[in-house]
C-alpha positions as CSV (number, residue, x, y, z in Angstrom):
1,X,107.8,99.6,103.2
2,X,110.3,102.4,103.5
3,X,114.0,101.3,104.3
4,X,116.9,103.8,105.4
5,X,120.5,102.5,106.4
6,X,122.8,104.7,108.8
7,X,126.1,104.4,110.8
8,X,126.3,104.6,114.7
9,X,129.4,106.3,115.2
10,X,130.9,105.1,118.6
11,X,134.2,106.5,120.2
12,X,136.3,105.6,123.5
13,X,137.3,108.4,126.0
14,X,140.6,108.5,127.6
15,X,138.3,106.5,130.8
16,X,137.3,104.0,128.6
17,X,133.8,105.0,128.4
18,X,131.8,104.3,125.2
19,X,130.1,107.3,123.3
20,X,128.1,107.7,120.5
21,X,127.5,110.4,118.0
22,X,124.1,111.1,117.5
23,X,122.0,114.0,115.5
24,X,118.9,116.2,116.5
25,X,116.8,116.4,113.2
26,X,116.2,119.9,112.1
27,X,113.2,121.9,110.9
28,X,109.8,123.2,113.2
29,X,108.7,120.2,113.8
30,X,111.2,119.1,116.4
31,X,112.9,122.5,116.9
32,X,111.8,122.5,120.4
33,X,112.0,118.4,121.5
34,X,115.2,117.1,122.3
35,X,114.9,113.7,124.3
36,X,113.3,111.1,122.5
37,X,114.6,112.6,119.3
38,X,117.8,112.3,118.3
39,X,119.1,109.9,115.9
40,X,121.5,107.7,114.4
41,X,123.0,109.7,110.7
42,X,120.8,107.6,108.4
43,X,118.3,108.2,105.7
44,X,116.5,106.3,103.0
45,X,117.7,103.8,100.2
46,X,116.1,102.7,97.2
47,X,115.8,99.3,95.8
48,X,119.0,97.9,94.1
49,X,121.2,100.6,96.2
50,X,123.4,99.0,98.7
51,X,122.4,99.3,102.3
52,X,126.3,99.9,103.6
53,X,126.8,102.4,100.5
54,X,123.7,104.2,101.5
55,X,124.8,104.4,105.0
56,X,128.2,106.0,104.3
57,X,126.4,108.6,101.8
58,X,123.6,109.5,104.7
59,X,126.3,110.0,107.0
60,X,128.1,112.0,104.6
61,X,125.2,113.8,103.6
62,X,123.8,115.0,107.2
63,X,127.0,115.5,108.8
64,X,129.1,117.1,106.0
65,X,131.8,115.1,107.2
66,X,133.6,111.3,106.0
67,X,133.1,108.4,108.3
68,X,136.3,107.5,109.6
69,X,138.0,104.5,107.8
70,X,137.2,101.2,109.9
71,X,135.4,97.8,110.1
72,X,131.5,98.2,110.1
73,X,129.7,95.8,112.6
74,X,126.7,95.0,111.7
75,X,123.2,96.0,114.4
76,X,121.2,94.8,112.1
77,X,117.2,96.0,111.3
78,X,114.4,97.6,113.5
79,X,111.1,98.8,112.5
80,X,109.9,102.2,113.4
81,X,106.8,103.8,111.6
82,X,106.4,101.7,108.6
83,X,110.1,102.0,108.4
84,X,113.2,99.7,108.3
85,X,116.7,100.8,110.1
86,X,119.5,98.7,109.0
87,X,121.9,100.4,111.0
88,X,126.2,99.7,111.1
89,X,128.0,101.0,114.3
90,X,131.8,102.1,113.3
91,X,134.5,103.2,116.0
92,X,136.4,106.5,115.3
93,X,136.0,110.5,115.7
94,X,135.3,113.6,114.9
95,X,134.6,117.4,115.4
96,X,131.1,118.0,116.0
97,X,132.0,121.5,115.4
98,X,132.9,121.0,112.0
99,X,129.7,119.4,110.5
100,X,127.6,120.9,108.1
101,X,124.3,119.5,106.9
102,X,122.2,119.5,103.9
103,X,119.4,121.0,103.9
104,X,115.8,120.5,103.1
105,X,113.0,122.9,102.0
106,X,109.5,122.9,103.3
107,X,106.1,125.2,103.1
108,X,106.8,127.5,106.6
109,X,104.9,128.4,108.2
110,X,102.2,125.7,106.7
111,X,99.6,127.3,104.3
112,X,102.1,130.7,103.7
113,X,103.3,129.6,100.4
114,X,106.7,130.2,102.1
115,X,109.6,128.0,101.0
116,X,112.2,127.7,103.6
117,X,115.2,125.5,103.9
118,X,116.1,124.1,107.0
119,X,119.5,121.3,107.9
120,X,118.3,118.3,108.1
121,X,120.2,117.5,111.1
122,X,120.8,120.8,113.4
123,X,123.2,119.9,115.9
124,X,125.2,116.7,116.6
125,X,126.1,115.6,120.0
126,X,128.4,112.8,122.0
127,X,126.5,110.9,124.1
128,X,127.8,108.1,126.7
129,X,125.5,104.9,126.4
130,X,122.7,105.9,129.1
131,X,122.5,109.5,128.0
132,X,121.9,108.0,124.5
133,X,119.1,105.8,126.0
134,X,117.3,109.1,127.0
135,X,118.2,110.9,123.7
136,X,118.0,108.3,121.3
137,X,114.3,108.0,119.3
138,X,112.1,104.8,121.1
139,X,112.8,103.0,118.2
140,X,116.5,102.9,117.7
141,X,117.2,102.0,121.4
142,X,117.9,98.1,120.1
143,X,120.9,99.4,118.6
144,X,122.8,100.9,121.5
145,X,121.6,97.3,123.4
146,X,123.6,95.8,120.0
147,X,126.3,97.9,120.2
148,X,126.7,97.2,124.2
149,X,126.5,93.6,123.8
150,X,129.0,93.6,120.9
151,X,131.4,95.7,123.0
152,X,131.2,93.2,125.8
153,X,131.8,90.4,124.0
């Protein structure tokens, strides 16, 4: 089974409302979905890598940007696709207009022989907690509940 680790990214506005930083992954495939889509900055590990080390390299790697220095909290796992998200949710900010994302190449369009690159995340987006809901892929919904109970607690 596959296993990818990311960080929520979770900020405060001025009216205390909770918002979370999400990405829209990039390429054809999901040029033209948006809700139901986005996702938490995460991406595969391999065995004997650390899952919090991974996270902090995804985010790195698919926002262009550092997490902000703070404590990690833990959401723990869900399972999506033959897939395990281990995900962390850290308080802090930062530009959206200032990430850049690595890219990825991919056959376009399929069966042209056509190499083209694409970001692997193409735009990044705050999100208060029920816009996230909407947003935010089925399967990574338990981790804005997480990150709401831990807030409330």
């Amino acid at each position: 089974m596959k296993v990818s680790a990311g960080l929520l990214l979770f900020r405060r506005t001025a009216e205390g409302v909770v918002e979370v930083l999400l990405g829209h992954p990039g390429g054809p495939f999901f040029a033209r979905k948006d809700d139901g889509f986005w996702s938490v900055p995460k991406g595969e590990y391999h065995q004997g890598e650390e899952p919090l080390a991974a996270a902090y390299r995804e985010f790195t790697e698919e926002l262009g940007l550092e997490p902000p220095v703070g404590e990690p909290v833990p959401l723990g796992h869900a399972q999506a696709r033959g897939k395990v998200n281990t995900v962390w949710a850290l308080e802090g900010d930062l530009d959206v207009g200032a990430t850049r994302s690595n890219t990825f190449s991919m056959e376009w369009p399929p069966g042209s022989g056509r190499q083209r690159e694409f970001p692997e995340i193409d735009r990044v987006g705050w999100f208060d907690l029920p816009a996230a809901r909407v947003k935010i892929f089925t399967s990574q919904r338990p981790f804005l509940d997480r990150l709401a109970e831990h807030l409330s607690s």
